[in-house]
C-alpha positions as MATLAB code, in Angstrom:
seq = 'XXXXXXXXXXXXXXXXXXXXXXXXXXXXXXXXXXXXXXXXXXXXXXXXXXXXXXXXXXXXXXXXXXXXXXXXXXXXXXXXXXXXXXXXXXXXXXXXXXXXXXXXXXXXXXXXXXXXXXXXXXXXXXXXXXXXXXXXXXXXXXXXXXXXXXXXXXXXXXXXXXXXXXXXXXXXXXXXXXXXXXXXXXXXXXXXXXXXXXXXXXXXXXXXXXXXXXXXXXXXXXXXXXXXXXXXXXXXXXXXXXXXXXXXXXXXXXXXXXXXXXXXXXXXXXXXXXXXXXXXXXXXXXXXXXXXXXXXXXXXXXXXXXXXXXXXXXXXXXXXXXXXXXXXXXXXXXXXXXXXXXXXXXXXXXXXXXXXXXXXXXXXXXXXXXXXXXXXXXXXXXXXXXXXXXXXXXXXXXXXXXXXXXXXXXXXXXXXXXXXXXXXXXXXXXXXXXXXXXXXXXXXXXXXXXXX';
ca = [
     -35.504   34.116   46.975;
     -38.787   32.869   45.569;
     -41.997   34.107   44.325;
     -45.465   32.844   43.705;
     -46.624   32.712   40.344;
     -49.802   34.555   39.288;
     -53.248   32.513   40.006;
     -53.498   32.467   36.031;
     -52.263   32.598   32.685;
     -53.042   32.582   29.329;
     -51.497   32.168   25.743;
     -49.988   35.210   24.999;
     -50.378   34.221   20.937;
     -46.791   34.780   20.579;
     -44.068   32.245   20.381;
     -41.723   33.176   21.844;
     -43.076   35.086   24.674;
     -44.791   32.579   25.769;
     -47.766   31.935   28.420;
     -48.399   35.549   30.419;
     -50.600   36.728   33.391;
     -54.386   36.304   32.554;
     -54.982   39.976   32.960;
     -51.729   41.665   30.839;
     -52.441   42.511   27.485;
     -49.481   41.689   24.150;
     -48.728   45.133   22.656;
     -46.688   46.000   19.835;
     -43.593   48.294   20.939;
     -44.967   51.018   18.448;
     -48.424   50.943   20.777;
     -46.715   52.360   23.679;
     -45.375   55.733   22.353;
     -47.309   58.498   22.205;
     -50.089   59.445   19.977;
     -47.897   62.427   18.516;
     -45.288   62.546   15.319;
     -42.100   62.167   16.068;
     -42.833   60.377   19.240;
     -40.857   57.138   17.909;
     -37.883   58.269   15.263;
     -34.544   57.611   14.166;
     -31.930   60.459   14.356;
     -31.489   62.448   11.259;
     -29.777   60.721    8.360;
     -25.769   61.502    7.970;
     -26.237   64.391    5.501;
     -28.843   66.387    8.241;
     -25.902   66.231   11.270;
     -22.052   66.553    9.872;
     -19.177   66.315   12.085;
     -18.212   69.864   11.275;
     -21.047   70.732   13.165;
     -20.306   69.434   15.853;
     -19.630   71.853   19.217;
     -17.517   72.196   22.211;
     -20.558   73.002   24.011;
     -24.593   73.666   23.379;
     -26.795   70.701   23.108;
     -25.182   67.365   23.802;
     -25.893   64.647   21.400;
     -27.109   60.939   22.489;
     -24.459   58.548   20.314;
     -24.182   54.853   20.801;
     -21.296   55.183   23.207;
     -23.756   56.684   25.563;
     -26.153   54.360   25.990;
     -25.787   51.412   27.854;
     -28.467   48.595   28.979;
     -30.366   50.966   31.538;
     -28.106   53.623   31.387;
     -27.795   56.570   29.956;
     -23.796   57.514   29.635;
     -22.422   60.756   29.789;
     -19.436   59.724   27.912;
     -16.855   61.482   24.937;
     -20.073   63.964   24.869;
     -20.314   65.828   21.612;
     -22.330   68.844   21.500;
     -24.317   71.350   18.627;
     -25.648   74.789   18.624;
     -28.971   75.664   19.888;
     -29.706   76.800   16.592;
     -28.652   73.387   14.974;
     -31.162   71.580   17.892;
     -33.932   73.000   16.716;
     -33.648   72.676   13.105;
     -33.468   68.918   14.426;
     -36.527   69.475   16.737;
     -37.956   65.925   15.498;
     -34.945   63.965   16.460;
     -34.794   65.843   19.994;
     -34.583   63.855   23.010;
     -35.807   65.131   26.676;
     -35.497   63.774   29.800;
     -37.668   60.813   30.842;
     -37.428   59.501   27.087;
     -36.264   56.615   26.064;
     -33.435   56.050   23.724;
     -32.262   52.742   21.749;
     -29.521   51.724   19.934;
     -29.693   50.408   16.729;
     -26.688   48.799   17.069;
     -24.512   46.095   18.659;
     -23.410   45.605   20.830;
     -25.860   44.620   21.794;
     -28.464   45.619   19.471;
     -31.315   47.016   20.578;
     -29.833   48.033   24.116;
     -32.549   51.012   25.766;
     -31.958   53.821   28.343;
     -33.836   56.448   30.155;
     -32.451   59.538   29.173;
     -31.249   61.432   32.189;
     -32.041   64.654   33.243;
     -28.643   66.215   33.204;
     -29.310   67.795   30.381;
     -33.057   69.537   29.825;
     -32.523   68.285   25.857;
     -30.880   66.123   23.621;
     -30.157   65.584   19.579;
     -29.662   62.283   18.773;
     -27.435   60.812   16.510;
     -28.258   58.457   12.910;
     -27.919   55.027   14.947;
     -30.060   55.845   17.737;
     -33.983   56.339   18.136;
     -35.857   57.688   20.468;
     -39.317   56.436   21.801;
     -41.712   58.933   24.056;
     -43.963   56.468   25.805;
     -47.414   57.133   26.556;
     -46.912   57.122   30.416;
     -50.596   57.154   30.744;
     -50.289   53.635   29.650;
     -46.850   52.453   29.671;
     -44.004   52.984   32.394;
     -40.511   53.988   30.913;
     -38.881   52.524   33.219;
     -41.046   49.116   33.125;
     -40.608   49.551   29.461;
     -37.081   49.512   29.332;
     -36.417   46.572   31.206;
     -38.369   44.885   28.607;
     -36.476   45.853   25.725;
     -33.599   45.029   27.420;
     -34.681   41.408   28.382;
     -33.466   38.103   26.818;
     -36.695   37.575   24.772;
     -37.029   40.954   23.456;
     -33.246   41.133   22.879;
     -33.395   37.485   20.613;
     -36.218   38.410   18.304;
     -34.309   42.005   18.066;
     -31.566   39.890   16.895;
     -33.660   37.934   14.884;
     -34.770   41.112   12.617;
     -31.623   42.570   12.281;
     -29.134   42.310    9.532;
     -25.373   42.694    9.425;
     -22.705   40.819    9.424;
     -19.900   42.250   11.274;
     -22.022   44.119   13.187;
     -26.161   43.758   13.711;
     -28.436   46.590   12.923;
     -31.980   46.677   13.592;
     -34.045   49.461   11.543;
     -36.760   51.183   12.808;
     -39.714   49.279   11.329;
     -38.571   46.128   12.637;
     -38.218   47.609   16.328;
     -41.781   48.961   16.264;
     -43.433   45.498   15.293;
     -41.771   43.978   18.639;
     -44.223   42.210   20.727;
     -44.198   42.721   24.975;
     -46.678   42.244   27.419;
     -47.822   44.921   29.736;
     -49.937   44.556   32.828;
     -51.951   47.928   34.597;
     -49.436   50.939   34.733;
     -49.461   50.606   38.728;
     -48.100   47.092   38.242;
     -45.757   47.938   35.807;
     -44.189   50.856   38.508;
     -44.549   48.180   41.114;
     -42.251   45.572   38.988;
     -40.145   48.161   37.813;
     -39.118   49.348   41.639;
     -38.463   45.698   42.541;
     -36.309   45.509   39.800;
     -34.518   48.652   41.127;
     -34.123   47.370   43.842;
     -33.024   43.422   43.276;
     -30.589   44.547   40.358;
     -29.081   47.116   42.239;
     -28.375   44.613   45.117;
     -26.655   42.535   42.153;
     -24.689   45.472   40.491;
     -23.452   46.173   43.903;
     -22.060   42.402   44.629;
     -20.586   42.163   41.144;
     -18.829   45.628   42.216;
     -17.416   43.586   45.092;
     -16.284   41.156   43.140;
     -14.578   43.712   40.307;
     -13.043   45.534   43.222;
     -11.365   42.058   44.353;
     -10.678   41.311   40.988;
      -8.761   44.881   41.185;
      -6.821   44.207   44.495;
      -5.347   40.634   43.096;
      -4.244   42.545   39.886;
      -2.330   44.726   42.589;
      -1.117   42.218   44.853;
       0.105   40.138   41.976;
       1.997   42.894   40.549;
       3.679   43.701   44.092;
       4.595   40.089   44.505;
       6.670   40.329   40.635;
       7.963   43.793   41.701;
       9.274   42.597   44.940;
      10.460   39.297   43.582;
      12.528   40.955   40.457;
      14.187   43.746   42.556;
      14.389   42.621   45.879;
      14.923   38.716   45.880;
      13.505   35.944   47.971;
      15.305   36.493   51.092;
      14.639   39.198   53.305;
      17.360   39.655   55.397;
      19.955   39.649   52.297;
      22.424   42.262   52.370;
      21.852   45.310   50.049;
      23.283   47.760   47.820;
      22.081   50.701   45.745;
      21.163   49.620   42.099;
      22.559   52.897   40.536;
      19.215   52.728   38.603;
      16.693   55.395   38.755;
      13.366   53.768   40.137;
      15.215   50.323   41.577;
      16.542   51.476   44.429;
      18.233   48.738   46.328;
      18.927   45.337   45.016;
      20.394   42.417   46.496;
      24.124   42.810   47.433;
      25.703   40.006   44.839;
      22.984   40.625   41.932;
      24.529   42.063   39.185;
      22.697   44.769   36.485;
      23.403   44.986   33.020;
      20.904   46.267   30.158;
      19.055   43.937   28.096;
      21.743   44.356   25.191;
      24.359   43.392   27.127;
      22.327   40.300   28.892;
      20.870   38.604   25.294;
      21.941   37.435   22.282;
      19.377   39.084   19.678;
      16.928   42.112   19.920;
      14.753   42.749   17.061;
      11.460   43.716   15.435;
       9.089   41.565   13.693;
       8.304   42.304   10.278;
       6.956   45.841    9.499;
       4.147   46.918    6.851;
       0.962   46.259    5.113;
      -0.393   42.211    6.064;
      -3.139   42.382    3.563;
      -0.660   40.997    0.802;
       0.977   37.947    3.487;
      -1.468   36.341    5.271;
      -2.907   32.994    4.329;
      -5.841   30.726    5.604;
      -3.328   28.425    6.665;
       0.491   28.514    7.548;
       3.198   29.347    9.559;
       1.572   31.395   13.196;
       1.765   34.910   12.736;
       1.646   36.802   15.997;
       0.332   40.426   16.627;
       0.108   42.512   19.183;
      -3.278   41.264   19.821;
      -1.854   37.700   21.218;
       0.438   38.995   23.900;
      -1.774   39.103   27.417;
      -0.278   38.590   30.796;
       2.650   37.849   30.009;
       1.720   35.196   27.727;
       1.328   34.383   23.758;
      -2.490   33.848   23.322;
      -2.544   32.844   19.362;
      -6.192   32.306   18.275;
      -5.269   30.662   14.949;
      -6.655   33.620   13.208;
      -3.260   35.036   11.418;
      -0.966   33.125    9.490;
       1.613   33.662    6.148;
       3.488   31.393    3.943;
       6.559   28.791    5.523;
       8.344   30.409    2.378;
       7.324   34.227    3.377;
       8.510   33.374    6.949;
      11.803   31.544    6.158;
      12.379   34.729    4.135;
      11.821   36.602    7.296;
      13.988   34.388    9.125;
      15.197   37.129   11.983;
      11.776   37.317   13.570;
      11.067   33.103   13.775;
      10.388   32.346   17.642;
      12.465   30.307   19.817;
      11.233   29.113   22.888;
      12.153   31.848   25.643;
      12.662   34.520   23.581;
      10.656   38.015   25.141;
       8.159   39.849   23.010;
       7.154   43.271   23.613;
       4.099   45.199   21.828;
       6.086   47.543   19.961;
       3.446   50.519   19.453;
      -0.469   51.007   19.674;
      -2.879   50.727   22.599;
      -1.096   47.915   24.529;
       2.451   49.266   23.849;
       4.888   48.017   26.643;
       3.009   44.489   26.989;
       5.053   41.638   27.459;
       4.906   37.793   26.587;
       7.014   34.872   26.569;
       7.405   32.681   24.027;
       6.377   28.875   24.849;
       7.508   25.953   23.246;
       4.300   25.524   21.253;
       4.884   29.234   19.955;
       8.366   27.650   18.560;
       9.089   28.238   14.659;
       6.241   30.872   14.981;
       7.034   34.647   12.946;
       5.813   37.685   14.219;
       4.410   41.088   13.364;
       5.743   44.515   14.569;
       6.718   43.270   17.815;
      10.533   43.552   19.734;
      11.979   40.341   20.145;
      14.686   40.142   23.083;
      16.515   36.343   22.844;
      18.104   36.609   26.047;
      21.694   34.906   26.815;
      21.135   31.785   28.227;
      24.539   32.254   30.234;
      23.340   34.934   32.106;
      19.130   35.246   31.791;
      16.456   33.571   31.660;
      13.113   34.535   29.243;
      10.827   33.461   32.090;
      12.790   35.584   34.533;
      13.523   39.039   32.098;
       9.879   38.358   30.935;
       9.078   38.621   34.609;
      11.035   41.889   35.147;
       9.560   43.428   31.931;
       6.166   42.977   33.736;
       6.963   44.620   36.738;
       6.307   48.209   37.966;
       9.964   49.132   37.511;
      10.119   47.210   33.948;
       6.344   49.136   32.886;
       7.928   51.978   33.941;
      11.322   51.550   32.719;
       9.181   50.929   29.077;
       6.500   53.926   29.798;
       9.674   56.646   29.828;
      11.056   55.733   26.819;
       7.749   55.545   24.488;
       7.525   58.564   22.146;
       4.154   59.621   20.815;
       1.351   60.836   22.736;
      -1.310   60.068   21.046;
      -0.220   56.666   19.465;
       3.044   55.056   21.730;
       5.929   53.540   20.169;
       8.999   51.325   21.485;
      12.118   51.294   19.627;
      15.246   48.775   19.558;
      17.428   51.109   20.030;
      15.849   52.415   23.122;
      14.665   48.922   24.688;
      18.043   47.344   24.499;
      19.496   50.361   26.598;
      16.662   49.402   29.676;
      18.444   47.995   32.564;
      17.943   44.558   33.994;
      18.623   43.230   37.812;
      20.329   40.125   37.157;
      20.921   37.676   40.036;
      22.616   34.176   39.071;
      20.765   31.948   36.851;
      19.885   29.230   39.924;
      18.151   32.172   41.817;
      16.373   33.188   38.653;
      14.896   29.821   38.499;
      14.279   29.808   42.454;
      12.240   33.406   41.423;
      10.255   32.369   38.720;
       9.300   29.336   40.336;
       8.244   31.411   43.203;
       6.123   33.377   41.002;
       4.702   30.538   38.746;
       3.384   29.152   42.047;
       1.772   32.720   43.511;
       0.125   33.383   40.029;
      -1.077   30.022   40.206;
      -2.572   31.321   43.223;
      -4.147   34.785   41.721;
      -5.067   33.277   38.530;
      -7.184   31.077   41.099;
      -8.910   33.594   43.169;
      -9.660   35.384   39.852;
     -10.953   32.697   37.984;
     -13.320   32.614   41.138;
     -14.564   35.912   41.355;
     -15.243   36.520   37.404;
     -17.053   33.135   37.972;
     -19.160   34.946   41.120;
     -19.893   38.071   38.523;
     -20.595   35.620   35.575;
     -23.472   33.755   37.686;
     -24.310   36.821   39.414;
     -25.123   38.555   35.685;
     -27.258   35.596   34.972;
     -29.224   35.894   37.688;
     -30.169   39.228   37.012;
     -30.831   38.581   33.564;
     -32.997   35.654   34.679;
     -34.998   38.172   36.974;
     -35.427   40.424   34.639;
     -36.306   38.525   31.864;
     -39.060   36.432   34.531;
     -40.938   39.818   35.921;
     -40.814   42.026   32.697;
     -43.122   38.778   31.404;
     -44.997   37.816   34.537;
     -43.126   34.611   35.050;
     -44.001   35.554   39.181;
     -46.203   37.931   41.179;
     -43.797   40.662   43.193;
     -46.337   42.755   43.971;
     -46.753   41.486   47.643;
     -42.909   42.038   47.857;
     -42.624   45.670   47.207;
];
């Protein structure tokens, strides 16, 4: 798709915005709100809104969690009296507003607030901005704040180090170019409608993205319970949620099928890690079935040979012991070897009997997450035990048909990790492209008003 550019231009006297349409005018962000207090504020310092105000129901608050780029959220919604609204009647939002994060990520992010509400309070790390819409579209207006060029000298302003905050001052002083208010509505409804074309083939690509993660996870489950050959004879497993397994596989429970199972070391890191060292692994490294170490943790060789019980060898299985990703499971490498780890179960399977690749395998699939899920305890933070993990049961077919299954798997996940890598490339250059279009209308880079 292509557009013509405008029949001129002109220097729009700002760096970084570059060369606009001869007939838009530069504006300060500040120049499009309305000519009223309050019509561009933060939300009321910490001291004016405590949590133990906070309601079940009343008038919702706008927090950073709710606002995405474009979108105003509805999510974790926390709520205040009426009476507590209007004693904050300044930081009130309404519908048709626009409201901006002052905070990453990403900074600066804007929303039109929705109408599901008739008002809104918001919160200390959000402003709100009430444009002059004799003058300024919202919706034309938030597209620009949430282009690349607005978002990089946003950036530019803000301070922080773990995490950027732009104040209010800064925000105002923002430069963007705005053409009539009838072009503005026409750019912003070809916007609409290009970006929701986009949003709705990345969603294609997500949902794909979903199905592999399914099919993969058949193909282990299958594999690990049933075997490679269909017409092998059958018997029942005994085990709640195997059902049938092949007819000479045996089952025995991870106790009686390794050699060693184990935690990591327990308790405070801040006193044990180093700059540089022996690996320390967290729970943070184990993804899909892998170790992922990022080189950011590591202790003393003198701390870890004191620690000897949780040192790696290669095939041992780790499982995230407790916290959001309890139940995930890696397998240790060779380059993990002589590694320690923290607060993670280590299973160092029998080599006469199983495999790590093949009881990592198992661990991952829907009977193994399930096995794992019934034995967590805590609700509202999960936790895996030794004592119950090395009671979960394992099917165990010989050692050659382990290989022949793992092999069989290393060769479909080839296959997924393919299709995947794919499709997030498809959503990565879709994304750009949108943020290309966006970023090229919002500042007149070409003419769509013949297209709408």
């Amino acid at each position: 798709m292509s557009f013509p550019r405008y029949p001129q231009y002109k220097d729009s006297g700002v760096e970084w915005l570059g060369e606009v349409p001869a007939h838009w005018n530069v504006y300060k962000l500040q120049d499009v709100a309305k000519r009223e207090r309050y019509s561009f504020v933060d939300g009321p310092f910490g001291s004016d809104l405590k949590n133990e105000e906070y309601t079940e129901n009343g008038i919702p608050l706008i927090q950073l969690n709710n606002i995405n780029e474009g979108a105003h959220v509805l999510n974790s919604i926390k709520y205040v009296s009426e009476e507590k609204a209007d004693q904050l009647a300044r930081h009130n939002a309404f519908p048709g507003d626009i409201a901006i994060a002052k905070m990453a990520d990403p900074v600066a992010r804007a929303a039109i607030v929705n109408d599901s509400f008739s008002r809104y309070v918001i919160v200390a790390d959000c402003i709100r901005l009430s444009v002059e819409d004799t003058f300024a579209a919202p919706a034309f207006t938030v597209y620009a704040i949430n282009s690349p060029y607005f978002r990089s000298h946003a950036i530019g302003l803000s301070s922080g180090i773990t995490r950027l905050r732009i104040n209010l001052g800064a925000l105002k002083q923002i430069r963007l170019a705005l053409p009539s208010l009838p072009e503005q509505t026409q750019i912003a409804a070809f916007l609409d409608r290009e970006t929701t074309k986009i949003d709705e083939l990345v969603a294609e690509q997500r949902r794909l993205m979903d199905l592999l993660k399914e099919k993969r996870q058949a193909v282990i489950s299958h594999a690990v319970t049933r075997g490679l050959k269909p017409d092998a004879p059958m018997k029942p497993s005994g085990i709640e949620w195997l059902g049938d397994v092949p007819e000479h596989w045996d089952t025995r429970t991870i106790a009686k099928a390794s050699t060693k199972i184990t935690n990591g070391f327990v308790g405070p890191t801040r006193d044990i890690l180093v700059e540089a060292g022996t690996p320390y692994i967290q729970a943070t490294h184990i993804k899909n079935g892998r170790v992922n170490f990022d080189e950011g943790y590591f202790v003393r060789p003198d701390w870890s040979a004191a620690h000897s019980k949780s040192i790696l060898c290669e095939g041992d299985v780790l499982i995230v012991q407790t916290g959001a990703g309890t139940g995930d499971v890696g397998l240790v490498s060779a380059h993990e070897v002589g590694y320690n780890c923290h607060a993670l179960i280590i299973v160092a399977p029998d080599r006469k009997l199983l495999h790590g690749t093949y009881l990592s395998a198992v661990l991952q699939s829907t009977y193994g997450q399930e096995k794992l899920t019934s034995i967590e305890t805590g609700a509202m933070h999960p936790h895996l035990n030794c004592g119950e993990v090395k009671f979960v049961e394992v099917p165990l077919p010989p050692l050659a048909e382990q290989s022949d299954i793992v092999s069989y798997l290393n060769k479909a996940s080839s296959q997924f990790d393919t299709l995947t890598a794919e499709a997030q490339h498809a959503i990565d250059l879709l994304q750009e492209r949108r943020t290309a279009l966006i970023s090229a209308a919002v500042t007149g880079q070409f003419d769509v008003r013949e297209a709408i």
